[in-house]
C-alpha positions as CSV (number, residue, x, y, z in Angstrom):
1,X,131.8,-34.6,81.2
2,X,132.1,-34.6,77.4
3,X,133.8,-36.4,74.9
4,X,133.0,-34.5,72.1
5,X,131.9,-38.1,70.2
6,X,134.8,-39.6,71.1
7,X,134.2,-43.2,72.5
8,X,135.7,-43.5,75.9
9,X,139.4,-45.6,76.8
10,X,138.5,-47.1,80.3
11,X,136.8,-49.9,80.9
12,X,132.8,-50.4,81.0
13,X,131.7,-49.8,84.6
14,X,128.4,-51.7,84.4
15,X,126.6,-52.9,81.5
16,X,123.4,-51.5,82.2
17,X,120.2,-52.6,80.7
18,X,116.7,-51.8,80.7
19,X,116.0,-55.0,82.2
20,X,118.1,-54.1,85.0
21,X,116.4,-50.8,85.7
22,X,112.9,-52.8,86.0
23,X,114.4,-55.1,88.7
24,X,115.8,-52.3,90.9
25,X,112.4,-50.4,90.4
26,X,110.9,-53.8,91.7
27,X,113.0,-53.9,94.7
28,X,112.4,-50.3,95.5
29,X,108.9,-50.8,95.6
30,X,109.3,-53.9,98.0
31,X,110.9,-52.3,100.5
32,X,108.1,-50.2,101.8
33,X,105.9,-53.2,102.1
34,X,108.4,-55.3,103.5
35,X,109.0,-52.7,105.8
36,X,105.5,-52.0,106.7
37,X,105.0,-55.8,107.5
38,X,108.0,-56.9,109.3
39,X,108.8,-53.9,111.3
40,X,105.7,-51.9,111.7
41,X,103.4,-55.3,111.9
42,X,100.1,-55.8,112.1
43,X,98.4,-55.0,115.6
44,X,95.4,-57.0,116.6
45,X,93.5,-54.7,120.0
46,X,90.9,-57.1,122.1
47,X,88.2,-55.0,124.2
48,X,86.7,-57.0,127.2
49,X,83.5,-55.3,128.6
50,X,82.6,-57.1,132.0
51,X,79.3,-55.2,132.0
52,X,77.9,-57.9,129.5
53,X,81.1,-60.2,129.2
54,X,81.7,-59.6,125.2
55,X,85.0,-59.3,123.9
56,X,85.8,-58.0,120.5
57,X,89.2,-58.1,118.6
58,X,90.2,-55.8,115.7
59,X,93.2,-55.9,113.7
60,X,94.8,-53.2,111.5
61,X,95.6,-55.3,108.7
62,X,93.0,-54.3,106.2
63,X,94.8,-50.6,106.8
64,X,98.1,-51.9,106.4
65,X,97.3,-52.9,103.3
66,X,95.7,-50.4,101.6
67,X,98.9,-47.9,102.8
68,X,101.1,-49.9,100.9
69,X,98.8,-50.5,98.2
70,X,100.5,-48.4,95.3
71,X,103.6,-49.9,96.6
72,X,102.4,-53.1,95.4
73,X,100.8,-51.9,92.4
74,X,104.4,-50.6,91.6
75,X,106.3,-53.7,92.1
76,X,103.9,-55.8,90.2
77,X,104.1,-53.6,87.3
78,X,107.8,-53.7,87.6
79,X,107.9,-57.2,87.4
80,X,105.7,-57.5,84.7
81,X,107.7,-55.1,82.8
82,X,111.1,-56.9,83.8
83,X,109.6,-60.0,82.5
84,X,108.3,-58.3,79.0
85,X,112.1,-56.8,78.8
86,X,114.0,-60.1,78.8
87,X,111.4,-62.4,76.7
88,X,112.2,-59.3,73.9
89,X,115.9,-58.8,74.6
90,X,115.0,-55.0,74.5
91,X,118.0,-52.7,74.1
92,X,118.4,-49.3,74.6
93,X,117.1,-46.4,72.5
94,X,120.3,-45.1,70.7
95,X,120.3,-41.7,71.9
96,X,120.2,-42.8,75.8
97,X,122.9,-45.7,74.9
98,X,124.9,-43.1,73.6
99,X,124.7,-41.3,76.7
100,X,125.4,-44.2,78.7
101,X,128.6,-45.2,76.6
102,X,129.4,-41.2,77.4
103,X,129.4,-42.3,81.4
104,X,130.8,-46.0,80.5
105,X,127.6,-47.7,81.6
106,X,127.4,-49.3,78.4
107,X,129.6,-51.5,75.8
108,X,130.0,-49.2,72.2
109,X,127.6,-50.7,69.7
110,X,129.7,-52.0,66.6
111,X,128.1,-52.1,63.2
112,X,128.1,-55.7,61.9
């Protein structure tokens, strides 16, 4: 799909912005531990021995979280990033906003 530089005639799809791309990276990563937590769920087991009349309980949380540990890493450093992206107002690099004018994901700069 090229325009051969020529600005596109239909209307702007989506005006997507970096800050946008954090916050779906966030929510991508917060599935999985959602996931993990609310469907998969943490298991507790409780042994009874009647020889001596102990009874022990483990849980699995401890594993839970360490399997969805990068998962959370990933989300907290997409929020931190999201956060850092709107206190700046970053704005695209202007080769990749070109590119998304190209595909109408993005308004056309105009020189003021």
């Amino acid at each position: 799909m090229s325009t051969n530089g020529q600005v596109p005639t239909g209307p702007v799809v989506f005006e997507l912005q970096p800050v946008h791309v954090a916050r779906a990276i966030f929510v991508l990563c917060v599935i999985p531990v959602l996931y993990k937590f609310s469907v998969e769920g943490v298991t507790t087991t409780i042994d009874y021995r009647f020889s001596d009349g102990k009874v022990t309980t483990t849980d699995n949380l401890f594993s839970q979280l360490v399997s969805v540990l990068p998962w959370i890493v990933c989300g907290v450093i997409a929020a931190v990033s999201e956060r850092i992206l709107v206190v700046r107002s970053a704005q695209w690099p202007e080769p990749i906003h070109e590119v998304l004018v190209r595909y109408r994901m993005a308004s056309p700069r105009t020189d003021s």
